[in-house]
Every structure is written in structure tokens, then in C-alpha cells.
DOFI-359861 format. One line per 3 residues: number of its first residue (from 1); their letters; for each residue z, y, x of N, C-alpha, C. Coordinates in Angstrom, 1 decimal. Layout:
# DOFI-359861
NUM) a) Z/Y/X/Z/Y/X/Z/Y/X | ...;
# end
This chain:
# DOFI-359861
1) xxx) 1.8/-0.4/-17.9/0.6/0.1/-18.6/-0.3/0.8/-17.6 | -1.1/0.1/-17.4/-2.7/0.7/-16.2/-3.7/1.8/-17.0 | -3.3/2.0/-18.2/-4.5/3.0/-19.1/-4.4/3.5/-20.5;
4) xxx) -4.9/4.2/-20.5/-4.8/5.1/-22.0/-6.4/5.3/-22.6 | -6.3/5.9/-23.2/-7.7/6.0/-24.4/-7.6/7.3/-24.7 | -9.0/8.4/-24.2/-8.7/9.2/-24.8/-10.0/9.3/-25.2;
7) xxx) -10.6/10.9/-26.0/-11.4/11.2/-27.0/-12.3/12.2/-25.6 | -13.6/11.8/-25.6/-14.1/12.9/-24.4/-15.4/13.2/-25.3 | -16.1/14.5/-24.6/-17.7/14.9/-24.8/-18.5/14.2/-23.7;
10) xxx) -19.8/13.4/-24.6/-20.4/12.7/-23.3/-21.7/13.6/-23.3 | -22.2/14.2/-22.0/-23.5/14.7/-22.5/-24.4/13.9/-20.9 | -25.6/14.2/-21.5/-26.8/13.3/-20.2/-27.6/14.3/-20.3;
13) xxx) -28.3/15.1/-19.5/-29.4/16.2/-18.9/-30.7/15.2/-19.9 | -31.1/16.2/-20.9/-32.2/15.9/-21.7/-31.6/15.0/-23.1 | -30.6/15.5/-23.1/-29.9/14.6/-24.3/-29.0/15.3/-25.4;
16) xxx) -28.9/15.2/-26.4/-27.7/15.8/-27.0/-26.0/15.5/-26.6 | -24.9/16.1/-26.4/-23.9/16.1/-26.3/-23.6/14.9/-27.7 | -22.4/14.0/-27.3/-21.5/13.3/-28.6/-20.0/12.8/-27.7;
19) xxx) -19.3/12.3/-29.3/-18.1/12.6/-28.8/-17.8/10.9/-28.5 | -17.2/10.4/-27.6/-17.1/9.3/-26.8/-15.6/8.9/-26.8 | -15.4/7.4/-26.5/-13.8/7.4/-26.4/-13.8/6.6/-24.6;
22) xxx) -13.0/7.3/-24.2/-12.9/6.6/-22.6/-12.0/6.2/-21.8 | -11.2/5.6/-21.1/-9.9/4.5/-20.0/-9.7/5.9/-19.3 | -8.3/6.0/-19.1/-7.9/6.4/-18.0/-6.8/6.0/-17.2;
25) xxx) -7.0/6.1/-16.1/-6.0/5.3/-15.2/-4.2/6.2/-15.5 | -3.2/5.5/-16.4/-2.0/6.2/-16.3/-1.8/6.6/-14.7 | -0.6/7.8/-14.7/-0.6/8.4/-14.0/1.5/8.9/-14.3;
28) xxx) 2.2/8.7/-14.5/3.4/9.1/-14.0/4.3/9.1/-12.8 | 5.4/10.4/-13.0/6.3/10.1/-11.9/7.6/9.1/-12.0 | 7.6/8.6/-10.6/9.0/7.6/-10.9/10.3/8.4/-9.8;
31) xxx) 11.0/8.5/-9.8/12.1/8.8/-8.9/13.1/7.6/-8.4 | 13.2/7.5/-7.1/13.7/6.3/-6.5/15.1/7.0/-5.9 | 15.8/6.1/-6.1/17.6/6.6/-6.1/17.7/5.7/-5.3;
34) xxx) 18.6/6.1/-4.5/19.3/4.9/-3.3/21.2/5.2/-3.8 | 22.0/3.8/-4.1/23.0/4.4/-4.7/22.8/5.6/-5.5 | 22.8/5.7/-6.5/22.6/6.3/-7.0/22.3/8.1/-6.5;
37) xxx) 21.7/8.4/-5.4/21.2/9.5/-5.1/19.7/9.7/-4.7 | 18.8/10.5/-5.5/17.8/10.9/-5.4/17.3/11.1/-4.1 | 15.7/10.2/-4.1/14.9/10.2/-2.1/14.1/10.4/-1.9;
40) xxx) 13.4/10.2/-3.3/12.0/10.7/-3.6/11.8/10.6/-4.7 | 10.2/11.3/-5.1/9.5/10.9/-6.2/8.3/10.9/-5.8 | 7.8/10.2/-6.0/6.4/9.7/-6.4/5.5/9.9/-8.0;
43) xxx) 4.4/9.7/-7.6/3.5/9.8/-9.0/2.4/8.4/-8.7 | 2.7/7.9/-9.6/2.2/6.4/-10.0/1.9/6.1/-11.2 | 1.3/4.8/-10.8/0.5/4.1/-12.1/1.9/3.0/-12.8;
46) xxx) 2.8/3.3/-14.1/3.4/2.6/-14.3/3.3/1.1/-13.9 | 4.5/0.1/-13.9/4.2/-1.1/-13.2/4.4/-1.4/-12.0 | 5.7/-2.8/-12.0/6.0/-3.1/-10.9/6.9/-1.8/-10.1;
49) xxx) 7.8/-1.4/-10.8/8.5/-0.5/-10.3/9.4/-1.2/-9.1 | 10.2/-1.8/-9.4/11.1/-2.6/-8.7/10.3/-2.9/-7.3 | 9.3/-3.6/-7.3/8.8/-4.0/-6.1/8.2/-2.5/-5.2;
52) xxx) 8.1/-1.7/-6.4/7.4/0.1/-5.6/8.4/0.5/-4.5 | 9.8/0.5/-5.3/10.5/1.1/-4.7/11.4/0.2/-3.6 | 11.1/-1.0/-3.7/11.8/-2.3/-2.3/10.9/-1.8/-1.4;
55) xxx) 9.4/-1.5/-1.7/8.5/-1.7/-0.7/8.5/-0.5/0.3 | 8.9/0.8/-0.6/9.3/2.0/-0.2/10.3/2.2/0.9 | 11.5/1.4/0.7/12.7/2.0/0.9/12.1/0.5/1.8;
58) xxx) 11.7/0.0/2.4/11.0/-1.1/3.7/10.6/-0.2/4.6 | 9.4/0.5/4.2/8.7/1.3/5.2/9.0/2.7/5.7 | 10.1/2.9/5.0/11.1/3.8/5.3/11.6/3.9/5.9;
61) xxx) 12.1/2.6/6.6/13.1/1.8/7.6/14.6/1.9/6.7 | 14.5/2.2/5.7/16.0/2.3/4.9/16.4/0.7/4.5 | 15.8/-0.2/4.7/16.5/-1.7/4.4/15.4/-2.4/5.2;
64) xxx) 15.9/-3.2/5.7/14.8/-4.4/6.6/14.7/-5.6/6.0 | 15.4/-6.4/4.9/15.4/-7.5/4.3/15.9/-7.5/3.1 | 15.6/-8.5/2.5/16.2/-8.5/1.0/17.7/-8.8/1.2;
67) xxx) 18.4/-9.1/2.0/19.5/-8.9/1.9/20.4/-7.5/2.0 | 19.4/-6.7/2.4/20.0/-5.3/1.8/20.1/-4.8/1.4 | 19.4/-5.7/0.1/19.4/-5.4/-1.5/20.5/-5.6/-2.2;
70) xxx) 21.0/-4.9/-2.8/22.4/-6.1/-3.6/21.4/-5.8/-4.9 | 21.0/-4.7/-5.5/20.2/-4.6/-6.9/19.3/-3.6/-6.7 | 18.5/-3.8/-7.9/17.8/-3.0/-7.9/17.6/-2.2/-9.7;
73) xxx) 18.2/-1.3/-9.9/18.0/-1.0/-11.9/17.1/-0.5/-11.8 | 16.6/-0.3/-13.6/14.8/0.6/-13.4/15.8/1.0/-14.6 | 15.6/2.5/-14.6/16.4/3.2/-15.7/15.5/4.0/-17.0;
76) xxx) 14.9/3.7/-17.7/13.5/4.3/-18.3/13.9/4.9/-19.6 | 15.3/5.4/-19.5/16.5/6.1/-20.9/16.6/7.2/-20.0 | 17.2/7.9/-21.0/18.3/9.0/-19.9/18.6/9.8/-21.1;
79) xxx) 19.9/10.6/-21.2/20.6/11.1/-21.9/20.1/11.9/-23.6 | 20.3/11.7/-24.2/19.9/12.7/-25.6/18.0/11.9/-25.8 | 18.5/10.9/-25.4/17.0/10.0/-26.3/15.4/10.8/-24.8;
82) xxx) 16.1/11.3/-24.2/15.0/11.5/-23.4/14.4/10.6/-22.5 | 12.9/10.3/-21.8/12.5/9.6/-21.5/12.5/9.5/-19.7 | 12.3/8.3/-19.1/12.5/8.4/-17.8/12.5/7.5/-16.9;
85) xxx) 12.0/7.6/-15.4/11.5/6.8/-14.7/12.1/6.8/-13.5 | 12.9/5.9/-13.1/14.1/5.8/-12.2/14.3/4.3/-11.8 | 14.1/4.5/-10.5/14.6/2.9/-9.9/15.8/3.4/-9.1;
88) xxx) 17.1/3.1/-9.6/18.3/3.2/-9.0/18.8/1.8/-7.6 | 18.1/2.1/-6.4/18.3/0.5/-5.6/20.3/0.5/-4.8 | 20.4/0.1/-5.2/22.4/-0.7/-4.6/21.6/-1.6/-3.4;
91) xxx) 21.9/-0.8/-1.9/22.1/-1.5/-1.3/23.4/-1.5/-0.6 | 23.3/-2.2/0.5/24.9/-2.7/0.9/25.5/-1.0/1.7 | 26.4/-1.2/1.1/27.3/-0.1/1.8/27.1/0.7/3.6;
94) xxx) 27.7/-0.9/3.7/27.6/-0.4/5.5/26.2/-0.3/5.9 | 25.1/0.1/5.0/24.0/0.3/5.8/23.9/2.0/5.6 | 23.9/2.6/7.4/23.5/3.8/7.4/22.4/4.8/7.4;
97) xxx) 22.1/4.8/5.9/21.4/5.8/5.1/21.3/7.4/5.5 | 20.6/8.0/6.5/20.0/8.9/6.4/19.5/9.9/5.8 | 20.1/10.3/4.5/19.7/10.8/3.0/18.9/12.5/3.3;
100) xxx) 19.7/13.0/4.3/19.0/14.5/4.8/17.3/14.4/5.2 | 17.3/13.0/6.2/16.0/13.1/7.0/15.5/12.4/6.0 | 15.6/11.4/4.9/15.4/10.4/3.9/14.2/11.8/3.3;
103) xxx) 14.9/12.3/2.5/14.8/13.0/1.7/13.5/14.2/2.0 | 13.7/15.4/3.3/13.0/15.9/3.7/11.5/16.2/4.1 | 12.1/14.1/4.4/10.4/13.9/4.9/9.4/13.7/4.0;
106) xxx) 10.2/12.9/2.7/9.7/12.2/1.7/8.9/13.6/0.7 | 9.6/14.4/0.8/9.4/15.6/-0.2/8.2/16.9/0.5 | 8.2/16.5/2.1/7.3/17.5/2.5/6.0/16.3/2.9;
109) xxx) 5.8/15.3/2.7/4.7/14.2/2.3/3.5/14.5/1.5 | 2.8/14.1/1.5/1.1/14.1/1.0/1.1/12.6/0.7 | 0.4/12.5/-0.1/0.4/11.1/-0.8/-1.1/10.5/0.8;
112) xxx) -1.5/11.3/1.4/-2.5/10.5/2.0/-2.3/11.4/3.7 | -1.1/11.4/3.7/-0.3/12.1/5.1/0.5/11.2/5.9 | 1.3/12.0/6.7/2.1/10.8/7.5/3.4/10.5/6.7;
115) xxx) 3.4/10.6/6.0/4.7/10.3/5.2/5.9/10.7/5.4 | 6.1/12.1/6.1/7.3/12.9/7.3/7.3/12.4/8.2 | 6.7/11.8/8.7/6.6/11.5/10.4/6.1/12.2/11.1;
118) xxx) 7.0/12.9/11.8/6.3/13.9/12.6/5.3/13.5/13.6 | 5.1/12.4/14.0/4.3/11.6/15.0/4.2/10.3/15.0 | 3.3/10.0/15.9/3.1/8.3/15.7/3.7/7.7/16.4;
121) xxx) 4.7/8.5/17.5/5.7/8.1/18.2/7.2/7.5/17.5 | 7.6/8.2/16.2/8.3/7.9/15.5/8.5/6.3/14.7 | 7.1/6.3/14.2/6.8/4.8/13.8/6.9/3.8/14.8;
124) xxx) 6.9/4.1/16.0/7.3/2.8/16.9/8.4/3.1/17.6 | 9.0/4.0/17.4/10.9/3.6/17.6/11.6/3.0/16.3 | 10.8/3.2/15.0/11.2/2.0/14.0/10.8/0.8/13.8;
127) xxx) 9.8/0.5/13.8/9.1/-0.7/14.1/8.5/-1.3/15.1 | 8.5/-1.9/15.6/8.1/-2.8/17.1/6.6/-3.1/16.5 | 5.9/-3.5/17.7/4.7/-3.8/17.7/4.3/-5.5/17.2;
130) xxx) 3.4/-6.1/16.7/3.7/-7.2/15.9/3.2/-8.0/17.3 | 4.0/-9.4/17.3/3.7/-10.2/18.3/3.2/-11.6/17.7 | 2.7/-11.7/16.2/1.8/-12.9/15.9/1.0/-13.6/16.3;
133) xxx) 0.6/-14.8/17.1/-0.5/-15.2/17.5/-1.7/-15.6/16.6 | -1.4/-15.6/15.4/-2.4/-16.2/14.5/-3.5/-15.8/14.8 | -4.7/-16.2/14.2/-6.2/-16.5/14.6/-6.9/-16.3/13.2;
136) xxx) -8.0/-15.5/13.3/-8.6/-15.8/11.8/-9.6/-15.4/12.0 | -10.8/-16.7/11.0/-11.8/-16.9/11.1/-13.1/-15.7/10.7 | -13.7/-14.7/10.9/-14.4/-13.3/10.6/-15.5/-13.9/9.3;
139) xxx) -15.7/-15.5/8.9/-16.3/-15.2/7.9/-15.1/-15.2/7.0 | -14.1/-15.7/6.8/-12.6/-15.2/6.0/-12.6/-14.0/5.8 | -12.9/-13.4/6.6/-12.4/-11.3/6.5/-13.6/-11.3/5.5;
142) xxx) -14.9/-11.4/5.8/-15.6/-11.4/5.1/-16.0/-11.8/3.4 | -15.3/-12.7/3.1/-15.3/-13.2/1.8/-13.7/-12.3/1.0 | -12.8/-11.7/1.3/-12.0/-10.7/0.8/-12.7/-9.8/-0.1;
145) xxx) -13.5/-8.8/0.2/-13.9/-8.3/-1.0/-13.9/-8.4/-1.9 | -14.9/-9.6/-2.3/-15.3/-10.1/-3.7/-14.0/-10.8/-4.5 | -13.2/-11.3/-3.8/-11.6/-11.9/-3.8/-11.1/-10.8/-4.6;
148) xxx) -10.6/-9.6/-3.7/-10.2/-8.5/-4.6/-11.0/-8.0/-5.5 | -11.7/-8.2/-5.6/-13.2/-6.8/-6.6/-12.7/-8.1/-8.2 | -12.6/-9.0/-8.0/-12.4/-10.1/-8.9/-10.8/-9.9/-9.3;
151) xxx) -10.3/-9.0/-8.6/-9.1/-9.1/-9.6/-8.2/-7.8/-9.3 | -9.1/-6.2/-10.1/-9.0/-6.1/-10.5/-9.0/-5.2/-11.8 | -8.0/-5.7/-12.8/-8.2/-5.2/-13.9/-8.5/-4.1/-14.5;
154) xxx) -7.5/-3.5/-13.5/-7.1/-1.7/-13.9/-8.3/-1.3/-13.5 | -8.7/-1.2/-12.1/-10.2/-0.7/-12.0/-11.5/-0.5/-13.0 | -11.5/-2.5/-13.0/-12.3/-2.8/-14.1/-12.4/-1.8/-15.7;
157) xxx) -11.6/-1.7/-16.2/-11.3/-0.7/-16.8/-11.7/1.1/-17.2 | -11.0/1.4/-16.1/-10.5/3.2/-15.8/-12.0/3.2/-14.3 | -12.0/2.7/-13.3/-12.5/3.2/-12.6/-11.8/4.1/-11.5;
160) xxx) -10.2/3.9/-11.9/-9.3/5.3/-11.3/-8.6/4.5/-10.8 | -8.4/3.1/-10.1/-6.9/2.3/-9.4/-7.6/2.5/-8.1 | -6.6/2.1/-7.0/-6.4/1.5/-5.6/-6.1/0.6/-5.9;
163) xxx) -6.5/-0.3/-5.2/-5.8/-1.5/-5.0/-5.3/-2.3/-3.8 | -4.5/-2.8/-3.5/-4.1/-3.1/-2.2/-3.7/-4.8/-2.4 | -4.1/-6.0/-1.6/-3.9/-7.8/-2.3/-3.7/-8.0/-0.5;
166) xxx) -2.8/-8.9/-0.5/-2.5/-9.8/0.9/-2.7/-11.0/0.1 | -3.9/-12.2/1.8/-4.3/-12.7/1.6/-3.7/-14.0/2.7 | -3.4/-15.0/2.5/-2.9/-16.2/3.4/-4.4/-16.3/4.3;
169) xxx) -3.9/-17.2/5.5/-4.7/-17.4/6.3/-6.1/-18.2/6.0 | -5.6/-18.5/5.0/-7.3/-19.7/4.2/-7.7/-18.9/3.2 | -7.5/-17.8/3.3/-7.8/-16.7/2.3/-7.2/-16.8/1.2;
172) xxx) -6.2/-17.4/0.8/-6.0/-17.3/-0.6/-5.3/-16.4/-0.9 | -5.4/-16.0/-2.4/-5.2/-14.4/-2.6/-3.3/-15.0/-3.1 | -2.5/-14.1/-2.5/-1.2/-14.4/-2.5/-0.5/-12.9/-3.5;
175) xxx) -1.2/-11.8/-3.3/-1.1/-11.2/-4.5/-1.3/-9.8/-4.6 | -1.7/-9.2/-5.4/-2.6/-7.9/-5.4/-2.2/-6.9/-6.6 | -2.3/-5.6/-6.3/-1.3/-4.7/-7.4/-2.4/-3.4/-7.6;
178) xxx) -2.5/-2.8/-8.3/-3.4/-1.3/-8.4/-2.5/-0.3/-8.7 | -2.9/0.8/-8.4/-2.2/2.1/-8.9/-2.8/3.6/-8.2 | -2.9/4.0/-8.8/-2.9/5.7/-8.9/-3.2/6.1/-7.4;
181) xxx) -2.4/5.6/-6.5/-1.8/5.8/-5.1/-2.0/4.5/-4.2 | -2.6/5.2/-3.4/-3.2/3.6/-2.6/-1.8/3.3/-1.9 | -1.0/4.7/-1.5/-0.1/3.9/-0.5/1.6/3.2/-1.8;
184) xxx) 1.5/3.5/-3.0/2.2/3.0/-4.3/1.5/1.4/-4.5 | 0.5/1.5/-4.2/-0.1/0.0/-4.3/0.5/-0.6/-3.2 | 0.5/-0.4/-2.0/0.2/-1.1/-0.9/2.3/-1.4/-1.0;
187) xxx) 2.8/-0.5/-1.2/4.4/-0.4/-1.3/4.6/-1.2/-2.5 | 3.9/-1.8/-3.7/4.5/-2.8/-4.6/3.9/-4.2/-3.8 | 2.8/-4.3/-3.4/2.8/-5.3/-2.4/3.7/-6.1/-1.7;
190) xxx) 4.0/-4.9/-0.6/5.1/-5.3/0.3/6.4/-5.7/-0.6 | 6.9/-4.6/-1.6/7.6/-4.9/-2.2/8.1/-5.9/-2.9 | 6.9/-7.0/-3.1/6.5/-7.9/-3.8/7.4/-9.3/-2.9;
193) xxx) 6.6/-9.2/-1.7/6.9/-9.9/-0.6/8.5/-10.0/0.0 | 8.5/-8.4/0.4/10.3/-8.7/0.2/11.0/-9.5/-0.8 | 11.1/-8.9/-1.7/11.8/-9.9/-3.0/11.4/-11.4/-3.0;
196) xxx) 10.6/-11.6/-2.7/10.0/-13.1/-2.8/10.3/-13.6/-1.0 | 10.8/-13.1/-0.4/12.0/-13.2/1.0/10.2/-13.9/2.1 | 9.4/-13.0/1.8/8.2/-14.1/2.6/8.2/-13.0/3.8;
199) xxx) 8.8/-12.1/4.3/9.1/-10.9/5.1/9.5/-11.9/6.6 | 8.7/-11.8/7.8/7.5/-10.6/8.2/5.9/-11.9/8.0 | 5.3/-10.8/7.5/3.8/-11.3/7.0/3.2/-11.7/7.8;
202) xxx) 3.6/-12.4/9.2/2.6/-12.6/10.3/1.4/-13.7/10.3 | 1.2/-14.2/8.7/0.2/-15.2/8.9/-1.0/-14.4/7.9 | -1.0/-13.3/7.7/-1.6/-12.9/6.1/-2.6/-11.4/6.9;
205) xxx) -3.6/-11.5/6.0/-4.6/-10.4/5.8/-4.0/-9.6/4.6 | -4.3/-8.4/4.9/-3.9/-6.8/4.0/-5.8/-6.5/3.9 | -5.7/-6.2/2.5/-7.3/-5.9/2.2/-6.7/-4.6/0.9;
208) xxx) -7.5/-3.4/1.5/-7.3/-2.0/0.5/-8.5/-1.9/0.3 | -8.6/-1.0/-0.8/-9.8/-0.9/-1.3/-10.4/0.1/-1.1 | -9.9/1.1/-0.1/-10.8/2.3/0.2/-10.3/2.5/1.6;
211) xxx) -9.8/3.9/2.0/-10.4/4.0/3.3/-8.9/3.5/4.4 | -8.6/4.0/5.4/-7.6/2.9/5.6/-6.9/4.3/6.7 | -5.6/4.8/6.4/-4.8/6.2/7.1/-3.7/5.7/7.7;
214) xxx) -3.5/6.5/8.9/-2.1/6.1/9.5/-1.2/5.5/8.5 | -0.9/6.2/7.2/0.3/5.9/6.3/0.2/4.2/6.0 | -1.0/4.2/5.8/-1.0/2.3/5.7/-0.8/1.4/6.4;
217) xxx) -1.6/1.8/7.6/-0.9/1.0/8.8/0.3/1.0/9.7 | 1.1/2.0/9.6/2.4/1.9/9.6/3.3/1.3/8.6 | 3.0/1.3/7.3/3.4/0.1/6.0/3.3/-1.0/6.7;
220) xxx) 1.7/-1.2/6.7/1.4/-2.8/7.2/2.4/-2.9/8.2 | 2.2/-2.3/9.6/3.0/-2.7/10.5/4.5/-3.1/10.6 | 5.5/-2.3/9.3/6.9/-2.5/9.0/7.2/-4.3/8.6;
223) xxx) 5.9/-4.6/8.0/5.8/-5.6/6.8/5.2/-7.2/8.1 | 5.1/-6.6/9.5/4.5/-7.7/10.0/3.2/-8.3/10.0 | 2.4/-7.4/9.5/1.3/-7.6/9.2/0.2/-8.0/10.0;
226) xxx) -0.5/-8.8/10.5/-1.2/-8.6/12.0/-2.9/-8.3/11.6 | -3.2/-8.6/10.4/-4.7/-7.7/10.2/-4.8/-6.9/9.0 | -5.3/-5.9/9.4/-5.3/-4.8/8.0/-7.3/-4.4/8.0;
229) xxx) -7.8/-4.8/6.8/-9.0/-4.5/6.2/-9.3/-3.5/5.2 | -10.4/-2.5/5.1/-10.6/-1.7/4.6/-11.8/-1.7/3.9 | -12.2/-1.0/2.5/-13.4/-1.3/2.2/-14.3/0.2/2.5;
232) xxx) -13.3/0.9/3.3/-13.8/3.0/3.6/-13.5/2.7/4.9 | -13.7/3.8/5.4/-13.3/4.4/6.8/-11.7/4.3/7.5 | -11.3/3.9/8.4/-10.4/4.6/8.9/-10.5/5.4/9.6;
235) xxx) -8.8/6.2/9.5/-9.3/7.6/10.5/-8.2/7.1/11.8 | -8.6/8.5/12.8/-8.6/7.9/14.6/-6.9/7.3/14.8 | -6.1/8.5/13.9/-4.8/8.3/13.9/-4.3/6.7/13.3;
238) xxx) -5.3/5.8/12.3/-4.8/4.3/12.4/-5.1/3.7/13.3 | -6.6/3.8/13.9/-6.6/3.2/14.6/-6.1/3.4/15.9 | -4.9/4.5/16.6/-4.5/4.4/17.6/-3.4/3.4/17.3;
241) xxx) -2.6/3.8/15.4/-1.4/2.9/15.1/-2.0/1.4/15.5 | -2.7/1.2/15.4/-3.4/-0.4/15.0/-3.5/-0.9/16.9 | -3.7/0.0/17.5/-3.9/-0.4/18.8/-2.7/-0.6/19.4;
244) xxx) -1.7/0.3/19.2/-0.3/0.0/19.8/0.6/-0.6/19.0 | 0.4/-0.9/18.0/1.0/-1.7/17.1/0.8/-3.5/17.0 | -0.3/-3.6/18.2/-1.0/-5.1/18.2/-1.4/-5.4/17.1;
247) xxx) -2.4/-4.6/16.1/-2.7/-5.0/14.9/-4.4/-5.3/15.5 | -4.8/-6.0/14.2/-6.8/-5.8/14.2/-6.8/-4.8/13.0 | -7.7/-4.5/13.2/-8.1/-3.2/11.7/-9.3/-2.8/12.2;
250) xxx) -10.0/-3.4/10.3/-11.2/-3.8/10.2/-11.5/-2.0/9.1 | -12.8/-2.1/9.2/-13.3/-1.2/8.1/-14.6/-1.5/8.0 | -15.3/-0.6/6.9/-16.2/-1.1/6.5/-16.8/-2.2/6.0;
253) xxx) -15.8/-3.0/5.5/-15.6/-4.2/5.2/-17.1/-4.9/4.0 | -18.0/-5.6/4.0/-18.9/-5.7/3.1/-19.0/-7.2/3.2 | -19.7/-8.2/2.8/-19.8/-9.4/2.5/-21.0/-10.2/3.6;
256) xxx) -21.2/-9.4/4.3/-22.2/-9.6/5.2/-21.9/-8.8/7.0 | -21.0/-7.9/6.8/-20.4/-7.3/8.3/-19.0/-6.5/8.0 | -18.8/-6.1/8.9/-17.7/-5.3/9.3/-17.0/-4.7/11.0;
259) xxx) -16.8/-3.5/10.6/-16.8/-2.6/12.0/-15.3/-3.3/12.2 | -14.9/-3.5/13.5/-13.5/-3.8/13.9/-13.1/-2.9/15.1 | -12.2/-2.4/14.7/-12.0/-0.9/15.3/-10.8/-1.5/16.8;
262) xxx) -10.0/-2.3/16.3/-8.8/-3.1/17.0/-8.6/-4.7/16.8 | -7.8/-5.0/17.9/-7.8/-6.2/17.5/-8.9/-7.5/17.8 | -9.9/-7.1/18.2/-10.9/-7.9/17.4/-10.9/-9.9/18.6;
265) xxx) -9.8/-9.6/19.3/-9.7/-10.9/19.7/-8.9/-12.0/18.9 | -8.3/-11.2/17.7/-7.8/-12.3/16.9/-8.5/-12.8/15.9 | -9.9/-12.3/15.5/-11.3/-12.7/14.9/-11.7/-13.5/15.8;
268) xxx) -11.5/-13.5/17.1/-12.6/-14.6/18.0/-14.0/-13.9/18.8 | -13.4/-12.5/18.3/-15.0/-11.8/19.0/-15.1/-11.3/19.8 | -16.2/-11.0/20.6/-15.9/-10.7/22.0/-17.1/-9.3/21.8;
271) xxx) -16.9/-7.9/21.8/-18.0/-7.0/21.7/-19.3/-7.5/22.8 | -20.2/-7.0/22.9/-21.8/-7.1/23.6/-21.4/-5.7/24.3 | -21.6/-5.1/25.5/-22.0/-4.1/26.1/-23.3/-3.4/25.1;
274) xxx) -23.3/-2.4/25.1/-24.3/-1.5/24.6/-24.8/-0.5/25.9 | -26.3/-0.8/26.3/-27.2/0.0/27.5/-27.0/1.6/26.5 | -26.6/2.4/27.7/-26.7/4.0/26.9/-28.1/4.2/26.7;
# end
């Protein structure tokens, strides 16, 4: 469920006030269990739980494949008829879970922070830097927008989603999620991909719909990602990730240009000198 209906006052400067009915983007929390012990909680746009919390517990470094999934339950009961939001994931035993630092990091996080990483040094003793050679064409980057802006719904709507869609190398849109939380979007994404075993992404474009934070490009980067686009700003801290991570990362993404911050020899471009 991407939305609800509520009852608002609309007023316009030179107008009389009336009473109006208007979308809003749901908004709950889900809690993600690993064997059955609590790792986090998040606040998200219901939907696609399963893939939230695969994509999560990826960029976590807490499972690297779908075979360290054995299940995944979504538990939306709980005791005395009360209501609730729980992805219980069973992974394999002998995988050593971290549940202190798990936990710590996840709970002293900002939804638009480093996600407990104390540095950007951390993210590359868990993830290696991407060694893809693929190639992709800059009017392709270019035609993404409209790709995404076409689908989607929730936006269309409320006005209140993120959206995060990976695209194959001929652009085609391979699949795209909204929610509340750009980095809950970008985690059902990935999540998406794990379960569908297409893990590591090295032929595919990542296109978000606003600005573009360390927290994403270390996602991307878990996920194999080799170009990440933005339709906002990134800030300096992605794009150091994006530089040592062998990523391109694009911003300002429009139908006609875009700034390329890294990367930009896997576009095919070569910058001009600029006379001071």
C-alpha cells in the first residue's frame, strides 16, 4: 500500500479556505530479524518487504548471496490480535553474524547517514572495488529519466516516494521500487536482484531520483554496480566512494546533460581542459 486519503484545508492567497481530500505517501516501521533476533528497524513505505530486508542484510555485509538465505518470513500478526511488521530472515547457521556491531550501527544511523560506518575506509574492507569493463553509451544515461519518471506510480500519486530502478545496458528498465526512504528503495532493489540470483550487477545502470549520499553508493557498490545516476546532487563523500570504488557517478542527470563526477571513461568521455 503506497498511499492513503486524507481530509485537508486547501487555502490559495486571495481565496477562500475549503476542505479538500489529498494522497499521502504511507509511511510505517518494519523490523528486520536475523534468526529470529532483532537488527534493525526502519520506517518505510509498506511493500516488497522481503526484498527490503535481503537488500539490507547485502549491504550490511551480513549475507553475500542468495544462498545465505535459507528463508525469509514477513510476520504482519503478533500476539493478542495486534498488528505488525517483521521480516524474520533464516540464514545459514555457520554464517558469522555480528549482532553487537549489527545492531549498534544500524540504530545510531540516519536514514541519509553513513549507515554506522564510522568511515569510508570500512566500506572497502567489505566490499572490493568493482572491476567491470562494460561500456555505456552517455545518450543511454540520458534517456533514464523519463524511463523512471514513467514509472512511477506512488510518486505519481502522493508526490512523497523515492524511487530507485536498475537499468540493463540497452537501457531497459529491469526494475524499479518507491518508498518513503530513498536508501529502503534502493535496498528493495538490490533485494530484488539477489532473490532473482542476478548478483553482481556489473552490466546495469542504478538511476535514483534525487540526490545521490555515500549511503547509496556503498549499496551500489556491495551490489556490483559500475554506474550510479542521480537526478540531485551528490555530496563529496560519494563521490570519493565512487572514485575508489571504480564506480562512474553521474548527477544532475536531465534529458539533454549531465555532470559526471567519476568514472567518466566508461561513458566514452574524455573532459576538455578549462583556461582559468
Amino acid at each position: 500500500m503506497h498511499s492513503v486519503s486524507t481530509t485537508i484545508t486547501r487555502w490559495q492567497s486571495g481565496n477562500a479556505s475549503e476542505s479538500a481530500r489529498d494522497v499521502l505517501a504511507v509511511e510505517e516501521p518494519l523490523e528486520i530479524r536475523v534468526n529470529g533476533r532483532s537488527v534493525a528497524v526502519t520506517m518505510r513505505t509498506p511493500g516488497h518487504d522481503r526484498e527490503l530486508a535481503a537488500g539490507f542484510l547485502l549491504t550490511e555485509g551480513v549475507i553475500r548471496g542468495a544462498d545465505d538465505l535459507l528463508d525469509l518470513l514477513v510476520c504482519r500478526t503478533q500476539a493478542a490480535g495486534a498488528a505488525g511488521n517483521i521480516v524474520d530472515a533464516q540464514v545459514r547457521m555457520e554464517l558469522a553474524v555480528d549482532f553487537e556491531r549489527l545492531t549498534r550501527h544500524v540504530f545510531s544511523a540516519s536514514s541519509c547517514g553513513l549507515c554506522g560506518k564510522a568511515t569510508i575506509d570500512a566500506v572497502f574492507q567489505a566490499f572490493p572495488a568493482i572491476k567491470s569493463d562494460a561500456l555505456f553509451d552517455p545518450d543511454l544515461i540520458l534517456a533514464l529519466p523519463e524511463k523512471l519518471r514513467s514509472a512511477q506510480p506512488g510518486f505519481d500519486s502522493t508526490g512523497g516516494l523515492h524511487a530507485s530502478a536498475l537499468f540493463s545496458q540497452t537501457a531497459g528498465l529491469l526494475v524499479v521500487r518507491e518508498d518513503v526512504g530513498r536508501h529502503n528503495a534502493l535496498d528493495k532493489v538490490l533485494g530484488y536482484a539477489l532473490l532473482d540470483g542476478a548478483l553482481p550487477l556489473h552490466d546495469s545502470v542504478l538511476l535514483v531520483s534525487g540526490r545521490v549520499s555515500f549511503e547509496l553508493m556503498q549499496k551500489a557498490l556491495a551490489a556490483g554496480i559500475p554506474v550510479v545516476a542521480g537526478i540531485g546532487a551528490p555530496s563529496s563523500l560519494a563521490v570519493e566512494c565512487a572514485q575508489r570504488g571504480g564506480q562512474t557517478l553521474v548527477g544532475f542527470l536531465r534529458a539533454d546533460r549531465m555532470n559526471v563526477y567519476a568514472g567518466a571513461e566508461r561513458l566514452g568521455l574524455v573532459a576538455l581542459e578549462v583556461a582559468p
